[in-house]
N, C-alpha and C positions, 0 to 999 in steps of 0.2 A: 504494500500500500504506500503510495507517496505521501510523503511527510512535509508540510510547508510549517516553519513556526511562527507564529503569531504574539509579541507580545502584548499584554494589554495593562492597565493602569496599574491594576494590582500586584503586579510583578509576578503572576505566573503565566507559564509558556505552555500553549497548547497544539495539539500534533492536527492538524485540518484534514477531515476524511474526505478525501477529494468528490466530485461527481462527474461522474462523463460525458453531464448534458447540460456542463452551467446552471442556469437560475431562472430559465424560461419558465412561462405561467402553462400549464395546463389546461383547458378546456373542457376534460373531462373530469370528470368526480373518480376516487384512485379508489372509493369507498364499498367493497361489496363484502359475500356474505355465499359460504353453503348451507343449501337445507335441504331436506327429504322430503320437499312438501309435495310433492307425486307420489311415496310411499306412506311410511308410518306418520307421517305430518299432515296428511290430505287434510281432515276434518278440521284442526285449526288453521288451515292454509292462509284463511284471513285473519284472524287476529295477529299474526305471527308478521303477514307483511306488513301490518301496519307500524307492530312495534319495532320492525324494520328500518322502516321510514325514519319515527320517532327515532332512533339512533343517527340519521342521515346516513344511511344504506341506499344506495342508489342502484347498486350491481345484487343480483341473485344466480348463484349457480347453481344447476340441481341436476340429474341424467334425463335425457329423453330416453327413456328404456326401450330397445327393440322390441324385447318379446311382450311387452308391454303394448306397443303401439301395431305390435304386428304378431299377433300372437298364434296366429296360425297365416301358411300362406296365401297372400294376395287380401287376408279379412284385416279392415284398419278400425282400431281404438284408440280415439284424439277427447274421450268425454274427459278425465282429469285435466290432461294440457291445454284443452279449450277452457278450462272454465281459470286456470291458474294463470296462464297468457292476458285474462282478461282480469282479472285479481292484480296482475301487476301492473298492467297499461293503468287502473285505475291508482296506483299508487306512483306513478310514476316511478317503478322501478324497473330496469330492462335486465330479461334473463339471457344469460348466456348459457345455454343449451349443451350438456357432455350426447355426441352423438355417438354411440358406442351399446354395447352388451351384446350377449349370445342370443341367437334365434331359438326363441323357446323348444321349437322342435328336433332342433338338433344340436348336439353341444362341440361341435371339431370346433378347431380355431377357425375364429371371425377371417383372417386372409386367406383363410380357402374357399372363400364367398361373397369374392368380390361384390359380383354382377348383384347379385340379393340384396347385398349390404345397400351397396347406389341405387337401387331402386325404393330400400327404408329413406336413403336420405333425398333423392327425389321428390318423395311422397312428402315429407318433414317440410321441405324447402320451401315449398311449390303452400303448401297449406299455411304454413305463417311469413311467405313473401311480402316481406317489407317490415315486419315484426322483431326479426333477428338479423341483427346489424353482424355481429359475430358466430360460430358456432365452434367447439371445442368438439379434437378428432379423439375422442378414446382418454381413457383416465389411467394413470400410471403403465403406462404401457410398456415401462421395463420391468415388467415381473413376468409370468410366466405366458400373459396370455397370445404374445407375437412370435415363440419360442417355436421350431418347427419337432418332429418326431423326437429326433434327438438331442433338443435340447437346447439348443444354438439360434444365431442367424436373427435374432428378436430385432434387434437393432434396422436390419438389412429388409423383411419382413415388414416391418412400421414402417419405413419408407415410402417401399411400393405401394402398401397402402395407403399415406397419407396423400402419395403424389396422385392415385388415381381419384379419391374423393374429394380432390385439393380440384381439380382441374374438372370434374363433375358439376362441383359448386359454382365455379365461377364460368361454368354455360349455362347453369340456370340465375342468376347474379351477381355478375364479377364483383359488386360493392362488399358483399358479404366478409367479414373478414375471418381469415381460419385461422383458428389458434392451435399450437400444437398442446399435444397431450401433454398436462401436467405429470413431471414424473414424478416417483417416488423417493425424494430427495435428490440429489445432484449425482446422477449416474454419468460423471464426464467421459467415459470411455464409448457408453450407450448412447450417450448426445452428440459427442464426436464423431462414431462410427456412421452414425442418421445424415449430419450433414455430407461428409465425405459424400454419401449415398444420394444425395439430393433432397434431403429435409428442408436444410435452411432456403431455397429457393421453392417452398411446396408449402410455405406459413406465414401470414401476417403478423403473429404474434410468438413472443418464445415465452413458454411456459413451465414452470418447474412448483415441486412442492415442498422448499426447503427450509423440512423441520430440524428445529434445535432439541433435541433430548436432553442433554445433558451438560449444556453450555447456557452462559447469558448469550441474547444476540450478540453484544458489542462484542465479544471477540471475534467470530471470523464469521458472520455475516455480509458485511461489506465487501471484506478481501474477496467471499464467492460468487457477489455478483458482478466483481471486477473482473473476477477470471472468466466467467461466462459474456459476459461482453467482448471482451480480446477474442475468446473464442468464436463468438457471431460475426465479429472481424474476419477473423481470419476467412469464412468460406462467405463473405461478402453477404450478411446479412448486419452487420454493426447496430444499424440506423434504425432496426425494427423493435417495436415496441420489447418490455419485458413485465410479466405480469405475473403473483404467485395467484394459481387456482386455488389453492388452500395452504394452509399456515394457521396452526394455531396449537395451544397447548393444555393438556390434559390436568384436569383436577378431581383423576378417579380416588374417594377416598378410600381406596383399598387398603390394608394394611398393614403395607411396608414401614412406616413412619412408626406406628404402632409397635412393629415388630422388631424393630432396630432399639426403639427406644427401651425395650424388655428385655434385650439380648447384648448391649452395649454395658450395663453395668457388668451382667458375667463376664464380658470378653476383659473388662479393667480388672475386676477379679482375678481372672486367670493371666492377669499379665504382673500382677502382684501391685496394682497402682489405684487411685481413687481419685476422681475427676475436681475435688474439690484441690490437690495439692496437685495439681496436671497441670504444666503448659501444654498446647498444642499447637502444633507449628504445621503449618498449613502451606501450599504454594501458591504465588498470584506472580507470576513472569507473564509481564505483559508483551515482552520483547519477542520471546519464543513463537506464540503465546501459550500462555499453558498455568492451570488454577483449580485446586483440590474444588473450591467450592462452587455450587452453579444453581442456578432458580429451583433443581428438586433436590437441595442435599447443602442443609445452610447449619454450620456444624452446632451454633446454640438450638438450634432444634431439637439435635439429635441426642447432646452434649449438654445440658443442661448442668450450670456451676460450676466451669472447668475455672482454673485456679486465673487463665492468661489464654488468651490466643495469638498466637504470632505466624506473620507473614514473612516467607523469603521465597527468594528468587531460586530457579535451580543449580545456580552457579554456587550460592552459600551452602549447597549440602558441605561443601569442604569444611566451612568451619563451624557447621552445628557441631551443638554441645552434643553431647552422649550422657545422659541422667538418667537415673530411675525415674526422675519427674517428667521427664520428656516425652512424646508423643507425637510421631511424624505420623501425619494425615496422608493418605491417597486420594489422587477423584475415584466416585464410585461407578466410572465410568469403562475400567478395564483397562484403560490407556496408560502409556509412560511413554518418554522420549527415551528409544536407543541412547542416542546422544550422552544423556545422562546415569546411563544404568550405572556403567563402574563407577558412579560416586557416590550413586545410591549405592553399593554394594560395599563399599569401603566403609558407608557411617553403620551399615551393619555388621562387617567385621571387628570394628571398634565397638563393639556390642549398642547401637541404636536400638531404637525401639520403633516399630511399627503399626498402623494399623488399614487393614485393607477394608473398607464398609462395604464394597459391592460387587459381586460377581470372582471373575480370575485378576487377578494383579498379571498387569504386565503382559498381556494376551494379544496386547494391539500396541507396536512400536506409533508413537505420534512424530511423523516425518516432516521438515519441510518440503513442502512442493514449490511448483513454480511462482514467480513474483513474492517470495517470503510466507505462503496461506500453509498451512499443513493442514495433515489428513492421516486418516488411522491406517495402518495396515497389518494384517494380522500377522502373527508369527509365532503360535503356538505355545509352545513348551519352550522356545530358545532364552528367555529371560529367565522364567519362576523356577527351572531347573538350576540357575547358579545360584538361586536364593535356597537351594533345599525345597522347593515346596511341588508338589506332585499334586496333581489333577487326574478327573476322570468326568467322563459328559455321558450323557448318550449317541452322539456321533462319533466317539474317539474310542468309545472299549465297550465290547458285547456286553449284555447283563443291567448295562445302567439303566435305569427307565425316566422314560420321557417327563413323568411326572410321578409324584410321592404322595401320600393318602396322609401322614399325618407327621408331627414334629416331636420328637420324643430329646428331654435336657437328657444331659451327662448324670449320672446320680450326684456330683458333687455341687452341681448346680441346678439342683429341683426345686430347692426352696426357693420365691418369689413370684413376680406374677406369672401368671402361662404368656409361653409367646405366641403371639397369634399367628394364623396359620397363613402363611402368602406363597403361593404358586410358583416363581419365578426362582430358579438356584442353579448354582452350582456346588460338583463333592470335590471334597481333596482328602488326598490320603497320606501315607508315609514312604512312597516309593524312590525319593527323592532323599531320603534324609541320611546324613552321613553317621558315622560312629559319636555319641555324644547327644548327639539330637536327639531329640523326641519330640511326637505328636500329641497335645493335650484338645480332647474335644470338647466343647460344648455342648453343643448341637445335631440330632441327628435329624437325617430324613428318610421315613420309613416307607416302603412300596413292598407286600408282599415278603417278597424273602429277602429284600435289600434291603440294608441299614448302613446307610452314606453319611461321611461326616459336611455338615454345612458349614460349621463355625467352629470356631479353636485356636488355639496357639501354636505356633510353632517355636519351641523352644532351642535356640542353636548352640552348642556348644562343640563345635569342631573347627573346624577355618575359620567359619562365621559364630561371633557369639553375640547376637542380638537375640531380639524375641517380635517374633511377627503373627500379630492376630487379626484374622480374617473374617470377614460372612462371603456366604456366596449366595446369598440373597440378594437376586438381581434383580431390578425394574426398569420401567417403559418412560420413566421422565416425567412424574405425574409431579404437580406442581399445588401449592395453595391456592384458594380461590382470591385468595390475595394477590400471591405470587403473579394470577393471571394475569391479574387488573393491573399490574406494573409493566409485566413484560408485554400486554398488548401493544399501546402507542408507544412504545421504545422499538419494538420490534418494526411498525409501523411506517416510524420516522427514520429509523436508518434505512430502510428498504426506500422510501423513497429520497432520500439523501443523495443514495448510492445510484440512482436513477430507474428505480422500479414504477412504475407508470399505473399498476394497480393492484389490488390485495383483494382477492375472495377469503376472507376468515373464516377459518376450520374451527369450529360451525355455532349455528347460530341457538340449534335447541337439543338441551341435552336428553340423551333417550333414558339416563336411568336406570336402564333394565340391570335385574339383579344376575343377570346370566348371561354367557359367554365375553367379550371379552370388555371386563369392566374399565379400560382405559377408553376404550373408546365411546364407552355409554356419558362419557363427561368432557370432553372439549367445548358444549356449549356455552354463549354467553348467556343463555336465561335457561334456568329449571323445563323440565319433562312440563311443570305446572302453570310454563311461560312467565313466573315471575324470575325480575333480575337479579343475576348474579352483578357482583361489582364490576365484572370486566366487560358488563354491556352498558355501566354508568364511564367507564373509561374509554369507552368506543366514540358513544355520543361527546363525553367533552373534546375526544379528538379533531373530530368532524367538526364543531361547530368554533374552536378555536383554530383549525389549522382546516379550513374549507376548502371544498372544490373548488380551483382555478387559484389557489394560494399559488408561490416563488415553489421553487423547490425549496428546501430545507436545506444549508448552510451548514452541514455538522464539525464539530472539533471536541479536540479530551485532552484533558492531563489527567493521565493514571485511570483511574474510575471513573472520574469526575465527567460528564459531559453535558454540552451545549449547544443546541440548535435552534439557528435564527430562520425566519422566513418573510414575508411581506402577503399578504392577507389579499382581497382579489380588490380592495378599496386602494392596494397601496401602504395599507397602515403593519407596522413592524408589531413580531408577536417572535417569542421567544420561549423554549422547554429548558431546561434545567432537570439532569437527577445525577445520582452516583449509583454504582452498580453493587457498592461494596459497603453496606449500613448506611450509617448516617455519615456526615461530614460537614465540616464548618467551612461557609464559601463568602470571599468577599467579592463581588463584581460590578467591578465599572459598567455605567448603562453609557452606552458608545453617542445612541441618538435616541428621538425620541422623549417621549410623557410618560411613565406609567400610570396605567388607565385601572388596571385591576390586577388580580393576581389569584388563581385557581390551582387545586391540587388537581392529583390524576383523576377523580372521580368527579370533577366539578364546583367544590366546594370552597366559597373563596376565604381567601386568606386574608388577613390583614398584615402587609409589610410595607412600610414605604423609606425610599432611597433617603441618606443624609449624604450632600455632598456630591450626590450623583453615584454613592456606590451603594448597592443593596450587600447584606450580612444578614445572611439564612441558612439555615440547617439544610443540606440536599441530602437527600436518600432514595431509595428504589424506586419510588411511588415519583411521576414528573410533578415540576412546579411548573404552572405557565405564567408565563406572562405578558399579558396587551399593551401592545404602544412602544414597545421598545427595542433597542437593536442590544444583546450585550455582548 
């Protein structure tokens, strides 16, 4: 990412996250929304647009479902999409259409059915001509569904077919504009192979679904839609819009949080330590970048009374201390930088202490890639093997099973509360461990005739004499309903910073349902019951403080701290403020400009006003805005 510095009044220096399209005003509203409102949503289909609206939700994405609309051949059912088509002309909201799904009567893959397929979208075109300005070709289409017998070819496959329905479309309406299929995260090797192919010359719109699990946006957000730009360069598509079909984040209250918090005093226990007399030392290298903590994994949550918490860079593993009171944090994301293993491995042979909260340690080297962005890539057993610590999955060794029926403590740790029961793990065992070592469990997880260890210590005393304690209790990135309402308009505003043109938010109503897979029954912003969550009151102050037809957004940071400016569609200057990392004490010069008012993320205004022309306010995760001002 290029770096310009900036000084301002108050003598700190901030890093300007560049944009690639300047500061031009938009036309369109960047503001939409998915829903199921064709499926499990029909019945409240209207009260739902409206509270839509009420947010300034301008965009709806939903599926036009094949076997829906064409449910046997040549017989058509348009009674839902007519009546929703006319639900949203009345709201003035314009749906952008996923044209896509399998023919009910037959399930091969959709590109061995061309001709069928172009005559669904024929029929689709031809009946709301002039209705759908855009239409989206297929949903995640790098997973298995473009994949041919053996496997392969998904890439090469979407092509052909985007090119044929691409060039379909525009004989029955060249104005039509065709987005390509939102993917399932940033597949760059699946995006690259498409353009090579003739993708980027077969779509007005480049589309992607890039969710953050286990990161704040502000780390490498920006860097990916940099590199996807360069990319759309490269095969002469630069200049075309970029738009996320969905983005948003889960607050399934399943219970991980719950089960960490039960299982975390034994694992201090079994490390001989107690959180009241515990540093813990945590990593934020913003340089790398790379940082223990992230929107689902904020360690006083988890850690409740810890003595101190400290921050270093990966470079200081050299001269952390090594104490009984010490306590070096992991992300519980599985990731480490190669780069850094032998120094991690050195403050463990000086007997560190460790703790891993989530899934395998060190399962995924964290690489730089091109223009400075890194990316995970897996590497097995080549790390956690010079740590001593041995793993087993279901894909890696016969006998494991896919899933465990209940969680049985260690007898030495039975007394306290039960830990509740969460889906999601990985075992480790002793297969790894040298003469001196030992494996102490906590934790089992029981299936039938297997009894896997999930939690434990690993005690080292051979080359290495530290002590490292694990869960392999993994999760999907589920966040606070708090958490949401902060990460929405941050994630929001850096995306269009960075030059994203519009956002479908993943999604708008949560379904709830107490079965199958509970992260996904909660990304919405309002209840199953349509009442709001907070992060559909942090939508709305979005939208109505940073409007459609706003400047782009101006973003800059020192360390956590960030700042973005914009110009409102009157001309008149409006400014966000937050920190990503608690709270934080900010002084800032207001450059130009009155301040007019001052609102938190949820709407609600603040009372602060400038001495001197510098405002002095607490920032924290949740944005301040503020009207009237440039700062």
């Amino acid at each position: 990412m290029p770096k310009v510095l900036n000084a301002i009044a108050t003598g700190l220096f901030f890093a300007v996250i560049s944009s690639t399209h300047g500061t031009e005003v938009s036309t369109d509203s960047p503001y939409g929304v998915c829903a199921h409102l064709q499926r499990w949503e029909y019945d409240r289909a209207e009260e739902e647009l409206k509270l839509m609206k009420s947010a300034g939700i301008d965009h709806l994405r939903f599926d036009f479902d094949w076997s829906t609309i064409e449910p046997e051949p040549g017989k058509w059912n348009f009674n839902r999409f007519d009546r929703l088509m006319h639900l949203a002309q009345e709201n003035k909201i314009t749906i952008l259409p996923i044209l896509g799904g399998l023919i009910k009567h037959d399930k091969k893959p959709v590109f061995r059915f061309v001709p069928e397929f172009l005559d669904y979208v024929t029929t689709v075109i031809k009946r709301y001509n002039g209705q759908l300005p855009y239409v989206e070709l297929w949903n995640e289409q790098n997973g298995k569904a473009f994949e041919d017998e053996e496997g392969g070819n998904g890439a090469k496959n979407y092509t052909a077919f985007l090119i044929s329905v691409y060039r379909k479309i525009k004989e029955l309406n060249p104005e039509i504009k065709i987005v390509y299929g939102g993917t399932s995260l940033i597949p760059w090797d699946f995006i690259e192979e498409s353009f090579q192919n003739g993708a980027a010359q077969a779509m007005d719109v480049m589309c992607i679904h890039p969710y953050r699990w286990n990161e704040d946006p502000e780390i490498t957000l920006a860097d990916d839609i940099g590199q996807l730009r360069s990319l759309m360069k490269k095969y002469g598509a630069g200049d075309k819009p970029i738009w996320f079909s969905e983005m948003g984040y889960t607050t399934n209250p399943k219970s991980r949080p719950q089960t960490l918090r039960a299982l975390l005093p034994r694992l201090f226990s079994a490390l001989g330590m107690k959180p009241e007399t515990t540093t813990a030392v945590v990593f934020a290298d913003a340089e790398y970048p790379f940082y223990t903590e992230n929107p689902s994994f904020r360690i006083p949550q988890y850690i409740p009374g810890l003595k101190k918490l400290k921050q270093i860079s990966l470079s200081e593993l050299k001269t952390l201390e090594v104490s009984p009171d010490t306590l070096l944090i992991l992300p519980d994301n599985e990731s480490f930088p190669g780069k850094y293993i032998p120094l991690l491995l050195e403050y463990v042979r000086r007997g560190g202490r460790i703790l891993s909260p989530g899934g395998f340690p060190f399962y995924k080297d964290l690489q730089p890639r091109r223009n400075g962005i890194t990316e995970m890539k897996e590497v097995a057993l080549q790390f956690s093997k010079q740590f001593h610590i041995g793993r087993e999955a279901f894909w890696s060794k016969p006998g494991v099973p896919r899933e465990v029926q209940q969680f049985e403590l260690a007898p030495d740790y039975a007394e306290g509360p039960a830990i509740p029961f969460q889906p999601d793990f990985r075992f480790f065992n002793s297969t790894e461990l040298k003469e001196g070592d030992w494996l102490e469990p906590v934790l089992y997880g029981v299936a039938e005739n297997y009894r896997g260890i999930l939690a434990g210590v690993y005690h080292l005393n051979s080359d290495l004499k530290g002590k490292i304690a694990f869960s392999g209790i993994f999760h999907d990135g589920e966040v606070s309903e708090f958490e949401q309402s902060c990460l929405l308009p941050r994630t929001m505003l850096i995306a269009f910073a960075s030059g994203v043109e519009r956002i479908y938010w993943y999604s708008f109503r949560s379904t709830e349902w107490k079965t199958g897979d509970q992260g996904e029954a909660h990304f919405g912003i309002v209840r199953n019951n349509l009442a709001p969550k907070d992060a559909y009151h942090a939508y709305r102050t979005l939208s109505e403080l940073h409007p459609a037809g706003s400047s782009r957004p101006e973003l800059r940071s020192d360390g956590t701290l960030y700042i973005a400016n914009w110009k409102t569609p009157g001309n008149v200057p409006a400014a966000a403020v937050w920190n990503i990392a608690g709270e934080r004490a900010v002084r800032l010069k207001i450059k130009s400009g009155r301040l007019t008012a001052v609102h938190d993320h949820l709407g609600r205004e603040v009372k602060l006003s400038p001495e001197n022309s510098v405002l002095t306010f607490s920032a924290s995760p949740g944005i301040l805005y503020f009207s009237g001002v440039e700062l």
